[in-house]
C-alpha positions in Angstrom: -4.2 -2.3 19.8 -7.9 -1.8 19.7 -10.1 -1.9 16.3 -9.7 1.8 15.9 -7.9 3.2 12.6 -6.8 5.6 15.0 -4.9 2.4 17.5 -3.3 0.9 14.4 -1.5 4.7 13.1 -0.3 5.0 16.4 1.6 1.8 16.0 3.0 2.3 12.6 3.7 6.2 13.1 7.4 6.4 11.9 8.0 3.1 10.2 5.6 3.4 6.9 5.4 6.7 4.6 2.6 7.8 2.9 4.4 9.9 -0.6 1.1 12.1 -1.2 -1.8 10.5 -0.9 -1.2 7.7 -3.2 1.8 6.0 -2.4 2.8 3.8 0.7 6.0 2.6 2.0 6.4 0.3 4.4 10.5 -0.9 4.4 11.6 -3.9 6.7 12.8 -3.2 9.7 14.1 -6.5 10.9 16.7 -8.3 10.0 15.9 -11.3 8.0 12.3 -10.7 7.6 10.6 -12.1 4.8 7.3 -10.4 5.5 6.2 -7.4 6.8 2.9 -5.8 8.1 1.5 -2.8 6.7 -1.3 -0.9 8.1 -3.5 0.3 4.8 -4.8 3.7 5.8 -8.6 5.2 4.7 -11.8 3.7 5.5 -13.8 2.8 1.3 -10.0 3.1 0.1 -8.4 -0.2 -2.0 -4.6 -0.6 -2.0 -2.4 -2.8 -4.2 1.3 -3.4 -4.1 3.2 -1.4 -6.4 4.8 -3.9 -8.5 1.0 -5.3 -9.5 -0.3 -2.5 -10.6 2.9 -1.8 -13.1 3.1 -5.0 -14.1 -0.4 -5.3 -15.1 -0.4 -1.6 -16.6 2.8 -3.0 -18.8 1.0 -5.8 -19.9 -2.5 -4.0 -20.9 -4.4 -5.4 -18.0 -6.4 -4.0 -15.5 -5.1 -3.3 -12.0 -5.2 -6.6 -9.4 -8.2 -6.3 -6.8 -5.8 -5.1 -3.9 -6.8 -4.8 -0.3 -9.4 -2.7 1.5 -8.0 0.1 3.2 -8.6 0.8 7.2 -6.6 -3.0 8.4 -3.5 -4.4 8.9 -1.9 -6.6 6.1 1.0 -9.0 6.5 2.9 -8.7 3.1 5.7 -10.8 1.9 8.8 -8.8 1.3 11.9 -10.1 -0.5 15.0 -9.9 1.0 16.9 -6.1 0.4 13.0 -4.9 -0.8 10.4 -2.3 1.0 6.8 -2.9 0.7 5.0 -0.4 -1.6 1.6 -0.3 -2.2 -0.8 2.3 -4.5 -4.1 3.7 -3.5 -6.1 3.0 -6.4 -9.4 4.0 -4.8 -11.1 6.4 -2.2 -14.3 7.8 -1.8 -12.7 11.1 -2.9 -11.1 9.6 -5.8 -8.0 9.8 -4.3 -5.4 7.7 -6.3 -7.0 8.3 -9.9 -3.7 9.5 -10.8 -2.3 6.2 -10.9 -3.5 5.4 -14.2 -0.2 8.2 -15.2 2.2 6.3 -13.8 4.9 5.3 -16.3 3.7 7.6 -18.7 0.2 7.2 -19.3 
């Protein structure tokens, strides 16, 4: 596909789930794939896999720098796992409510 934001949704339409506006999923679809990739939605937006962002929260630390929104990342993606990743950015401030999660 071309460049546009608007190329890339077209081919990942119906295989990764945006949960509000804050959480993506993007599950493996083939069989034995260790990697998968996701197409990070929203132009000024920064993404970061799920289990970063908790583990970092759990440990008192600030969230990991994460990927610019708008572009196609290849993720790795352990066997029986889906890829999940948090906006923790926009230029509407999308996301802030990540800092709730687990409780705070």
């Amino acid at each position: 596909p071309s460049s546009s934001s608007t190329a890339w949704r077209a081919v990942f339409e119906g295989t990764q789930f945006l949960v509000g506006e804050a959480v993506l999923f993007a599950p493996v679809l083939e069989q034995g794939a260790r990697a998968r990739l996701v197409y990070l939605p929203g132009k000024g937006t920064l993404w970061a896999p799920c289990l970063q962002v908790l583990d970092a929260q759990d440990a008192g630390l600030p969230a990991p720098e994460g990927f610019s929104g708008q572009q196609v990342v290849e993720f790795p993606v352990p066997l029986n796992a889906t890829a999940c990743f948090l906006r923790l950015s926009s230029p509407a401030g999308v996301g802030r409510q990540n800092s709730r999660l687990r409780g705070r």
